[in-house]
C-alpha positions as CSV (number, residue, x, y, z in Angstrom):
1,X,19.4,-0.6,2.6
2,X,18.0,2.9,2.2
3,X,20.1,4.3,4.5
4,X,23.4,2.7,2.6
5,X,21.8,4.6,-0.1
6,X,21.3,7.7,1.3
7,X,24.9,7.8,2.5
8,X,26.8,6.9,-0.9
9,X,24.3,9.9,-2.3
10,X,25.6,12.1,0.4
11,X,29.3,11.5,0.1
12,X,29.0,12.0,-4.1
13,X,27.0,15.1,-3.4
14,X,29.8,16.4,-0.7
15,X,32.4,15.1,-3.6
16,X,30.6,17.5,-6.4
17,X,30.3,14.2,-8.4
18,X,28.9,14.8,-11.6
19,X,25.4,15.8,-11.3
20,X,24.7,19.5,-12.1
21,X,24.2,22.1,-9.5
22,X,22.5,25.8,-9.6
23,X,22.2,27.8,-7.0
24,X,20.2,30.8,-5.9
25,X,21.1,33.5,-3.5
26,X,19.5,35.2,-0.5
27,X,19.3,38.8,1.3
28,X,21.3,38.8,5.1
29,X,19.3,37.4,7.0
30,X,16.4,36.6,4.8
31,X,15.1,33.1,4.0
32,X,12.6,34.0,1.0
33,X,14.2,35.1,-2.7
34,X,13.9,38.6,-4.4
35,X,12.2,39.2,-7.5
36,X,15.1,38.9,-9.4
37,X,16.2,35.7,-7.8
38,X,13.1,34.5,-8.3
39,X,12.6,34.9,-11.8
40,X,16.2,32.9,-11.8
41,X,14.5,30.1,-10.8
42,X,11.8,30.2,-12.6
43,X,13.9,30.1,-15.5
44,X,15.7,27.3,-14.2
45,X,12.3,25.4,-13.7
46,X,11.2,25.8,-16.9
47,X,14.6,24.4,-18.6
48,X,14.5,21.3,-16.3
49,X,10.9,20.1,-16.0
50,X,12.3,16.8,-16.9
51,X,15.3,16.9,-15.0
52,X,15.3,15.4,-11.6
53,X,16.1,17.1,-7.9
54,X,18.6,14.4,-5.8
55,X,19.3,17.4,-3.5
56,X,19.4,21.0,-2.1
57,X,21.9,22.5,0.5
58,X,21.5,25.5,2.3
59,X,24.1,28.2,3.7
60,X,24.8,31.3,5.4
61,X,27.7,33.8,5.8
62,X,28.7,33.9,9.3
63,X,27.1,37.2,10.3
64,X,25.7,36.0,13.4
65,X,25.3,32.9,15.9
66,X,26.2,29.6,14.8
67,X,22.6,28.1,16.0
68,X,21.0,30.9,13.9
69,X,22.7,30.6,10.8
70,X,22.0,26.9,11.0
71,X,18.2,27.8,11.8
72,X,18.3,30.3,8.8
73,X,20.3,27.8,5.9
74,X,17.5,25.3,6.6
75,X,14.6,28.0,6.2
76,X,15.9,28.5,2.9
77,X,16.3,25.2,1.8
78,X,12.8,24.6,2.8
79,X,11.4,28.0,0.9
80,X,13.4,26.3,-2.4
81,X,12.0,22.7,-1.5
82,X,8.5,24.1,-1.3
83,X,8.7,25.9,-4.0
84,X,10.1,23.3,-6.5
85,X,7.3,21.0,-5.3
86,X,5.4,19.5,-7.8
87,X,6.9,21.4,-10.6
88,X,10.1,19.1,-11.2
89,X,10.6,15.8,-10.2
90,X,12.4,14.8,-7.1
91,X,14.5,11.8,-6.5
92,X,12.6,9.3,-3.5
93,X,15.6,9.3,-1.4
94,X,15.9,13.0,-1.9
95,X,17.7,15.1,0.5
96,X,18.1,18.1,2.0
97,X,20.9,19.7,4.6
98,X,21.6,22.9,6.2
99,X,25.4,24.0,6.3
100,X,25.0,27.4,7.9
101,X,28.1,29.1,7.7
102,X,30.5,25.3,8.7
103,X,31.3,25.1,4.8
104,X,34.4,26.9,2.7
105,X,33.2,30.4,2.7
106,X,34.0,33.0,-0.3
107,X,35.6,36.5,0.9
108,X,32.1,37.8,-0.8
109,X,29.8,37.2,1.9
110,X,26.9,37.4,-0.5
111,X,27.9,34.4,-2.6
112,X,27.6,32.2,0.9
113,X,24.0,33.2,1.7
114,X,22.4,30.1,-0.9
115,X,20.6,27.5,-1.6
116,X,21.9,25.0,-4.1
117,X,19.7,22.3,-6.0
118,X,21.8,19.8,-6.6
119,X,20.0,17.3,-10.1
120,X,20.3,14.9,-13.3
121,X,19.8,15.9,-16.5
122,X,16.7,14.5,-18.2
123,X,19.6,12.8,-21.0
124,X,21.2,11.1,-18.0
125,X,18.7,10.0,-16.3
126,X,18.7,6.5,-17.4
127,X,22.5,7.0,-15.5
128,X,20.8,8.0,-12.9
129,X,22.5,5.2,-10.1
130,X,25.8,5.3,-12.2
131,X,25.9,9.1,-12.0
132,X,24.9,9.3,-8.0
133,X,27.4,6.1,-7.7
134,X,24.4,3.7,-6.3
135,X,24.9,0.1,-7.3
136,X,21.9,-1.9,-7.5
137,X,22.4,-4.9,-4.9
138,X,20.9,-8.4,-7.0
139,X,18.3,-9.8,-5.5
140,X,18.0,-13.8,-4.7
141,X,15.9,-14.7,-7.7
142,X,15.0,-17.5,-5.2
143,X,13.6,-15.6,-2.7
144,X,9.5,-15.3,-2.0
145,X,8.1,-12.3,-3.7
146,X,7.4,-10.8,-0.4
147,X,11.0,-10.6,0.2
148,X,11.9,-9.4,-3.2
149,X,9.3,-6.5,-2.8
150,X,11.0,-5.4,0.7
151,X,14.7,-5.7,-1.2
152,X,13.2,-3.6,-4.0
153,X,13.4,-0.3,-4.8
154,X,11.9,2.3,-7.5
155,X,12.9,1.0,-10.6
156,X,13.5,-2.4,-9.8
157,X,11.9,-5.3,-12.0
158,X,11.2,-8.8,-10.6
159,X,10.3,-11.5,-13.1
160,X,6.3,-13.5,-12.5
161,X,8.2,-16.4,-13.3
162,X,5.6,-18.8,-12.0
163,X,2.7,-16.9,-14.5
164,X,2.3,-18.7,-17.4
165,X,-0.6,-18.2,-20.4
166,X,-2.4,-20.9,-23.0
167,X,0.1,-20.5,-26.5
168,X,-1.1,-17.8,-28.6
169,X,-3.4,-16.7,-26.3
170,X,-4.1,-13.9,-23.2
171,X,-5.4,-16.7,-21.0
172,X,-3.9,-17.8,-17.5
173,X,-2.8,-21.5,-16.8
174,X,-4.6,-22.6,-14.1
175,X,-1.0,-23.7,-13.2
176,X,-0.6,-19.5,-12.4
177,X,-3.0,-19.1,-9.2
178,X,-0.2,-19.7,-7.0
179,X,1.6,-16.7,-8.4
180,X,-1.0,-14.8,-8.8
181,X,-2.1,-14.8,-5.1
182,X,1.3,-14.0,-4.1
183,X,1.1,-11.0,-5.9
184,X,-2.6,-10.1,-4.3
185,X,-0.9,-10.9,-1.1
186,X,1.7,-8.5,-1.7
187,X,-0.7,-5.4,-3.0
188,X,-2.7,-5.8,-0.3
189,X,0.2,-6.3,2.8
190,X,2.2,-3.0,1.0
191,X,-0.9,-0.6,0.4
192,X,1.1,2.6,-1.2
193,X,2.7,0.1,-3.7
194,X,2.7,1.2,-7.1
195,X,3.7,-1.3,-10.2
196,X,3.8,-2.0,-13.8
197,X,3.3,-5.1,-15.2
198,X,5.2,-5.7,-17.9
199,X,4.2,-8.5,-20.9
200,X,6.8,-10.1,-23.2
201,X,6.2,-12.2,-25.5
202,X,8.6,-14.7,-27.6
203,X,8.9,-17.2,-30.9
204,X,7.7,-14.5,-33.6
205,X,9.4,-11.4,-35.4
206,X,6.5,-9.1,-34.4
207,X,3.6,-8.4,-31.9
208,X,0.8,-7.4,-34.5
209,X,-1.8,-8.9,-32.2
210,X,-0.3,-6.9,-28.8
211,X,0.2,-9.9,-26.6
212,X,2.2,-9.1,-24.1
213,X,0.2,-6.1,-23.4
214,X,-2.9,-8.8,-23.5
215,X,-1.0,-10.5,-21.1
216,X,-0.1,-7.9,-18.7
217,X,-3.8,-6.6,-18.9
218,X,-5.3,-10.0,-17.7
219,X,-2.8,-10.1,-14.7
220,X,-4.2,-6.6,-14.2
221,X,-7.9,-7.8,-14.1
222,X,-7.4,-10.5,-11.5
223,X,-5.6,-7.9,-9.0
224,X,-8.0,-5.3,-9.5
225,X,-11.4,-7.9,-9.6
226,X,-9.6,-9.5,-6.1
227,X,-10.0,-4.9,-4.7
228,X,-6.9,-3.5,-5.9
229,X,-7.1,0.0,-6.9
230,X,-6.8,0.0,-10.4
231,X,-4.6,3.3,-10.6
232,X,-1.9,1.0,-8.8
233,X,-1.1,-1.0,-11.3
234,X,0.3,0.6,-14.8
235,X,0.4,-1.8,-18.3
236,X,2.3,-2.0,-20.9
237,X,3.5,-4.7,-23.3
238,X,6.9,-4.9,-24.8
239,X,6.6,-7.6,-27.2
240,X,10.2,-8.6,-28.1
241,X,11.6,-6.1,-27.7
242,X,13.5,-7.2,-25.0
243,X,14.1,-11.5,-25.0
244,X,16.2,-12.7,-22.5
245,X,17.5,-14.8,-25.3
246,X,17.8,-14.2,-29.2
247,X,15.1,-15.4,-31.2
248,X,14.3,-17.6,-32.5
249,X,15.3,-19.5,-29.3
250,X,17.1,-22.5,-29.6
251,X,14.4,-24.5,-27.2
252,X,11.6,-24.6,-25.0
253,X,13.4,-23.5,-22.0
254,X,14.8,-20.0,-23.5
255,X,11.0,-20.1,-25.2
256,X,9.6,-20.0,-22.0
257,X,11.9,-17.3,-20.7
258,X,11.0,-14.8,-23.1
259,X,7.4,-15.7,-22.8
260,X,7.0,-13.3,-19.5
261,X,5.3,-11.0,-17.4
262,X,7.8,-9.1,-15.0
263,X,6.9,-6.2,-12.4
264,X,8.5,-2.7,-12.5
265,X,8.0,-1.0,-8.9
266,X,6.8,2.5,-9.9
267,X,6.9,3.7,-6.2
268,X,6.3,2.3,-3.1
């Protein structure tokens, strides 16, 4: 699936889709920035430190042997990569490619010796698939959670439907073990997966008492007393925020389904 994904993101990056772009701009021959270029970016680092990186392209002019140029675009996108590291966010399936000089060159030979960064807007970054044209497959609500967690990516919530507490309270059904060591099974089989569990709660007009986050909490205490690393697994607790149905609910049944904990993979 990631590969799919990787080459949709690829052909709206080739298509200059509507993510921004900024590019920076190298000596002949040189794969590391001048002082002046480099301040460029700094100042394009400090206006998007909440922005997010999806890609960066290298190029040349064509001064010199095809197998170099290619050799010298990706030496520059690797000085840019390296030095964004860490200091804006990059996108998991991020990319990078080396044009060399195979791309539509300008008659000024300096404006083809770059490096473009290729990125969302922190204000459209809750566009983010729309924008890179990524459509989120369903997944088979039926499915084990071991298979869910494989279909899944970053992003990507999948409902505990099978985790159920006492009314009015934080405390787990006994009913819940089965989901709960489905879970543990999956933390433990998929070690660098990182979640948030997410508590919902439903029949009231307000979460003074901070239930869901109770709830998500307590699911958080069995994982982590059965090993789990505790910085693996985020909380929060959305109250109703966001029912699956309006409330009040018209029965039990949409009761129930606004009275959840869902997952949120953070990374994996």
């Amino acid at each position: 699936m990631k590969a799919v994904l990787l080459l949709i993101l690829l052909f709206f990056l080739d298509s200059s889709f509507a993510q921004e772009q900024f590019s920076v701009y190298f000596e002949s021959n040189k794969s590391h920035l001048t002082n002046k270029e480099l301040l460029r970016l700094d100042d394009w680092i400090q206006k998007n430190k909440k922005s997010k990186i999806v890609a960066i392209n290298g190029y040349t002019d064509e001064v010199g042997s095809v197998e170099y140029n290619d050799s010298l675009a990706q030496k520059r996108v690797d000085f840019i990569s390296e030095y964004v590291l860490e200091k804006v966010a990059i996108r998991d399936d991020f990319k990078t490619r080396s044009y060399g000089e195979k791309f539509n060159q300008s008659e000024n030979k300096a404006e083809n010796r770059k490096a473009t960064i290729y990125y969302i807007l922190e204000k459209d970054l809750d566009r983010e698939n729309e924008i890179l044209g990524i459509k989120e497959i369903p997944i088979d609500e039926n499915l084990p959670l071991h298979e869910k967690i494989k279909l899944a990516r970053k992003g990507t919530k999948i409902r505990l439907k099978d985790i159920t507490f006492f009314q009015n309270t934080f405390a787990i059904t006994p009913e819940s073990n089965g989901a709960l060591y489905d879970l543990l099974f999956v933390m433990q089989n998929n070690p660098t997966l990182m979640i948030e569990i997410q508590g919902h709660i439903c029949c009231v007009s307000s979460d003074r008492r901070k239930l869901s986050l109770e709830r998500a909490k307590q699911v958080r205490r069995f994982l982590v007393a059965k090993g789990i690393a505790l910085n693996r697994i985020a909380v929060t607790g959305f109250g109703i925020n966001y029912p699956l149905y309006p409330i009040p609910e018209a029965n039990e049944e949409q009761a129930a389904a606004n009275r959840r904990v869902e997952i949120e993979i953070l990374s994996k």
